[in-house]
PASEBA-1860 file (N, C-alpha, C; in nm, 3 decimals):
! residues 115
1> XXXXXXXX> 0.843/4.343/4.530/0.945/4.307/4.625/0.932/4.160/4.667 ~ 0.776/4.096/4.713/0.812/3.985/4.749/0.848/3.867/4.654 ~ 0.779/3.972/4.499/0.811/3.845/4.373/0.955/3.817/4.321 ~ 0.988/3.934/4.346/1.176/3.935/4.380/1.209/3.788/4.487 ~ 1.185/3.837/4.590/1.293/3.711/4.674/1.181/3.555/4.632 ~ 1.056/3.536/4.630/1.000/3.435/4.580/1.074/3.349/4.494 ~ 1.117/3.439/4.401/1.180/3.393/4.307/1.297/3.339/4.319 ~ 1.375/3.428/4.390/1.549/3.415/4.413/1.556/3.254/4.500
9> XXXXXXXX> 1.440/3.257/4.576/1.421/3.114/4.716/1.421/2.990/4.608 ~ 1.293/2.986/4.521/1.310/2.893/4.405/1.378/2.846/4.326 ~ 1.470/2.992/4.277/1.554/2.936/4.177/1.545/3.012/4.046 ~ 1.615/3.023/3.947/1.557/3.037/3.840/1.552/2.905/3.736 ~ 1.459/2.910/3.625/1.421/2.788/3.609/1.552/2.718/3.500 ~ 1.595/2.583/3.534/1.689/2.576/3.458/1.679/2.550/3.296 ~ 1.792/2.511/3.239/1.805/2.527/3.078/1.771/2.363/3.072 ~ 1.708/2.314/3.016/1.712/2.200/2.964/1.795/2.124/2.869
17> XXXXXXXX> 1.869/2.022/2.925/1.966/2.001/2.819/1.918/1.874/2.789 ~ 1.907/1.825/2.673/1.911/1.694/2.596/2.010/1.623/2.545 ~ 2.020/1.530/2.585/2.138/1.425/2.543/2.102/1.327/2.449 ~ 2.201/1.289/2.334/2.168/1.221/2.235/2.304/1.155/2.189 ~ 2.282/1.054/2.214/2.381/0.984/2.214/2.443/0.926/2.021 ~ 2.543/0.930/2.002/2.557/0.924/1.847/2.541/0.794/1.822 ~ 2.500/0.778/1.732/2.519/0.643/1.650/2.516/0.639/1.493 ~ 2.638/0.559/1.467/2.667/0.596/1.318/2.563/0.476/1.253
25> XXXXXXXX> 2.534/0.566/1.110/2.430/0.493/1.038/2.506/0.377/0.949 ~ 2.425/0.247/0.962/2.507/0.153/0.887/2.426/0.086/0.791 ~ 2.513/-0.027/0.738/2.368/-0.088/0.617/2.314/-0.163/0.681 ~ 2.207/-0.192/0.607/2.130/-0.342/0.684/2.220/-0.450/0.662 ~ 2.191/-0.525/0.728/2.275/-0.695/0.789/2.179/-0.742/0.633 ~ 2.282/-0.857/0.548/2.188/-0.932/0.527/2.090/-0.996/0.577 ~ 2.041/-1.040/0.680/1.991/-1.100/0.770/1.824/-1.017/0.796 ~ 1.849/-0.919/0.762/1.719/-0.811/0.755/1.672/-0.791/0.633
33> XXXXXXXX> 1.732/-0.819/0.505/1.689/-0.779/0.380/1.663/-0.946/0.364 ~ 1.501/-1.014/0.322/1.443/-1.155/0.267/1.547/-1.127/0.168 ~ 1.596/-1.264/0.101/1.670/-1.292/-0.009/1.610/-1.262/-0.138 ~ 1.434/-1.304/-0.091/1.374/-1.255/-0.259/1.388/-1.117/-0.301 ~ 1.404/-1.006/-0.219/1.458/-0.875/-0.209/1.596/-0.852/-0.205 ~ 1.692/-0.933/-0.185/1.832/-0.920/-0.145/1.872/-0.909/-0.368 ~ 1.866/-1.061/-0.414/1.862/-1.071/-0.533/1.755/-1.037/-0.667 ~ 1.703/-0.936/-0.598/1.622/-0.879/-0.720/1.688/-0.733/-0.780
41> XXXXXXXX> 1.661/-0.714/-0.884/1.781/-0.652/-0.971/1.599/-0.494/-0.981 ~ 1.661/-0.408/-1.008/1.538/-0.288/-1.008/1.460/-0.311/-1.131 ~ 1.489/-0.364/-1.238/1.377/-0.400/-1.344/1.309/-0.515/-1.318 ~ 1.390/-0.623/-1.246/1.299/-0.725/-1.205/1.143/-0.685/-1.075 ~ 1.266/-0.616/-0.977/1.085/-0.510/-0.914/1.006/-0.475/-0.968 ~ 1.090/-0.395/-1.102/0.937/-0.302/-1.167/0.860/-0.369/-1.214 ~ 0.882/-0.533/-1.291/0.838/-0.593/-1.346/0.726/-0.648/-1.278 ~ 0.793/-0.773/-1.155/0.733/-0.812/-1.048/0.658/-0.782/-0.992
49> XXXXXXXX> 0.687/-0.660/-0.930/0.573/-0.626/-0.763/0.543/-0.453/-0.832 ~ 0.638/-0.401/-0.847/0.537/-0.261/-0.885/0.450/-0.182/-0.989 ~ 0.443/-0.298/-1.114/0.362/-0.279/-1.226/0.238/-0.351/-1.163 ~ 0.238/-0.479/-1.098/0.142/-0.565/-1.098/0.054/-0.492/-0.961 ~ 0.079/-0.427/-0.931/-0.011/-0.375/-0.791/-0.076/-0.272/-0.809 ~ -0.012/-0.162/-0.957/-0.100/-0.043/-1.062/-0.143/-0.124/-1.141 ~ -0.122/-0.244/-1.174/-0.242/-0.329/-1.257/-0.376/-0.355/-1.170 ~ -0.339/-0.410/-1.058/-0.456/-0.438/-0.964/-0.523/-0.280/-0.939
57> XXXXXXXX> -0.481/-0.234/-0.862/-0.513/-0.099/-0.830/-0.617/-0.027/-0.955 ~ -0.536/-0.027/-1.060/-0.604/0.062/-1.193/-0.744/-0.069/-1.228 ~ -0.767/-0.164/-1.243/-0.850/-0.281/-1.263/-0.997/-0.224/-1.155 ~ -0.924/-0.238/-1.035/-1.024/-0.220/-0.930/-1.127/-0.074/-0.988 ~ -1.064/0.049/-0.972/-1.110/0.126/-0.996/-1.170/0.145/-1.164 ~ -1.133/0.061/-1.247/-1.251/0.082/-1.374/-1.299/0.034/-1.377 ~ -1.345/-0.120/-1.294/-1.450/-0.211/-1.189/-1.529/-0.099/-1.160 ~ -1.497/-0.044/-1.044/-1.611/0.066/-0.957/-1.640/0.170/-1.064
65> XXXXXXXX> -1.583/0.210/-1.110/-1.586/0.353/-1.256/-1.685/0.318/-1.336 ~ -1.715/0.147/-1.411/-1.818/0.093/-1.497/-1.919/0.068/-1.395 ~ -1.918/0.008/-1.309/-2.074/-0.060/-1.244/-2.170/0.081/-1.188 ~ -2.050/0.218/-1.166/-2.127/0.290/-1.092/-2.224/0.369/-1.264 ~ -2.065/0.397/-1.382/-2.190/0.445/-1.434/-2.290/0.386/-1.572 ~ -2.286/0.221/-1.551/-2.376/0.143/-1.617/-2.502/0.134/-1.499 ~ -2.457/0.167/-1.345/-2.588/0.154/-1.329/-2.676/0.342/-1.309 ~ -2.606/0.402/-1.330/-2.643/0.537/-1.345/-2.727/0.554/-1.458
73> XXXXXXXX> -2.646/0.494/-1.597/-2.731/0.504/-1.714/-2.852/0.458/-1.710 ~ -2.853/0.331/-1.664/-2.981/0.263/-1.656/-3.089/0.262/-1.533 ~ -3.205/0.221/-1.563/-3.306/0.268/-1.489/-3.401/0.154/-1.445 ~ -3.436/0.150/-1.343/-3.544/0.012/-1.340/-3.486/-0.078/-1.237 ~ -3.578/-0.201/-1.288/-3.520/-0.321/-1.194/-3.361/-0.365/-1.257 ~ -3.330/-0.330/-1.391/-3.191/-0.377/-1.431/-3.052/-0.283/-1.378 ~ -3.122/-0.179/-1.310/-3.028/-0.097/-1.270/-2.896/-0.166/-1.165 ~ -2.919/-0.332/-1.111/-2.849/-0.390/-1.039/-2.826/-0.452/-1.083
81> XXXXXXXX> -2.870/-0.553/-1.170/-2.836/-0.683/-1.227/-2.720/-0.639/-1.306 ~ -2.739/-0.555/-1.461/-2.679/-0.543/-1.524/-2.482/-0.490/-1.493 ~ -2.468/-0.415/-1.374/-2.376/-0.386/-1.341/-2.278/-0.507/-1.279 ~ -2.401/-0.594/-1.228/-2.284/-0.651/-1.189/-2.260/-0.793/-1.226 ~ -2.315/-0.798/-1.331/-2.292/-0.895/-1.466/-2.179/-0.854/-1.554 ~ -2.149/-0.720/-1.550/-2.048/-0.684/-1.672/-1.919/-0.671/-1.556 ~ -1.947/-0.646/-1.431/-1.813/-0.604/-1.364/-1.762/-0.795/-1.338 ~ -1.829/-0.866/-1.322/-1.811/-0.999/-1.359/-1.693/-1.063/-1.446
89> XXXXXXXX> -1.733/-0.997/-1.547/-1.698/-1.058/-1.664/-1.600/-0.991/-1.684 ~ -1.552/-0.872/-1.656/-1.463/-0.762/-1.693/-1.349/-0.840/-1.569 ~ -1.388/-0.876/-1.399/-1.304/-0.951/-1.332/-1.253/-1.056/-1.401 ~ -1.322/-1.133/-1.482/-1.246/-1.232/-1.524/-1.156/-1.235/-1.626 ~ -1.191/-1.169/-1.709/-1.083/-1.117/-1.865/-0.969/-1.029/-1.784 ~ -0.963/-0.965/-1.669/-0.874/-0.869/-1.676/-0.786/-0.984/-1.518 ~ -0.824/-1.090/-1.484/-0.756/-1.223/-1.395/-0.720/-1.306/-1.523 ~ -0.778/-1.332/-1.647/-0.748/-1.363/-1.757/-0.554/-1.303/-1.801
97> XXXXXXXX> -0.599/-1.235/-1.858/-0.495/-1.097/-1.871/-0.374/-1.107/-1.767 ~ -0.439/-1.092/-1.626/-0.306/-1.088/-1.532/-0.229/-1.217/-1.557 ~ -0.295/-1.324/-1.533/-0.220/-1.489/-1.609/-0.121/-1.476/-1.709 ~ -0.171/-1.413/-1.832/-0.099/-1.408/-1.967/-0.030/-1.300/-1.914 ~ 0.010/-1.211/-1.867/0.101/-1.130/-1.789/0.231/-1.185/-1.699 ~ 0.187/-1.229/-1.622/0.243/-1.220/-1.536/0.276/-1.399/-1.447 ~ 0.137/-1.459/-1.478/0.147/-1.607/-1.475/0.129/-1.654/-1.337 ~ 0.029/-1.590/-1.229/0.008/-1.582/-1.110/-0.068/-1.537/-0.973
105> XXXXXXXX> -0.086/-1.558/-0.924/-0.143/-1.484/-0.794/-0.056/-1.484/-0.674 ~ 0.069/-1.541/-0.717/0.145/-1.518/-0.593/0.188/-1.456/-0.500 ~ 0.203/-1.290/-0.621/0.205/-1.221/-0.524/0.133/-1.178/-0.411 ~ -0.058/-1.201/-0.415/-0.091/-1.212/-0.312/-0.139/-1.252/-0.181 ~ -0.110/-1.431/-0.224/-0.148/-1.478/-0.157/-0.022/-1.623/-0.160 ~ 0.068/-1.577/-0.205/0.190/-1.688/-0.134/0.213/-1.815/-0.241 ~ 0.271/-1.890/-0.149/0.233/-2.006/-0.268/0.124/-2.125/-0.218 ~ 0.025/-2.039/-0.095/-0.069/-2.108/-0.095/-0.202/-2.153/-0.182
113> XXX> -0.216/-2.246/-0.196/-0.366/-2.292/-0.302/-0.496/-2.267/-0.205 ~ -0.560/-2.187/-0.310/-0.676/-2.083/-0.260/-0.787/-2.203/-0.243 ~ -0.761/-2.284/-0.327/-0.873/-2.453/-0.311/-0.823/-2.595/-0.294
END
């Protein structure tokens, strides 16, 4: 009985309504899309920026893939040296490679000079 009128004094609890106001979806402004993105055609991307970043990416990891198991194979004091003498050399033929590729480092570091 008294949870009866308790209740009735309070109220019952209301519905929550949410408001959302519409807004129609539009394109981007030129002004938001950089131009080097505005005029790039989808083979020029693939070429450009999304082969060359699974080049880096795939590089890195057969970097870590060789040093971990040249130094697994081996035993001793060469167990350090040797790994990272060949991951060395493997950085440079495969920065070699990206050059004759691609003809750059721009993509990651601008067209600033690293020296």
């Amino acid at each position: 009985m008294w949870l009866a009128t308790w209740s009735s004094e309070l109220g019952m609890a209301r519905k929550r309504q949410i408001k959302v106001e519409r807004v129609s979806a539009t394109e981007p402004s030129e002004e938001e899309i950089p131009k080097k993105y505005r005029d790039e055609s989808w083979g020029d991307w693939f070429k450009g920026s999304y082969a060359k970043w699974w080049y880096v990416l795939l590089c890195v990891i057969i970097d870590i893939f060789l040093a971990l198991e040249i130094s697994r194979y081996l035993s001793g004091s060469w167990a350090y040296f040797v790994p990272i003498i060949v991951v060395l050399i493997l950085v440079m033929l495969e920065i070699y490679l990206f050059h004759h590729l691609w003809g750059g480092l721009d993509f990651l570091f601008g067209n600033k000079r690293l020296i």
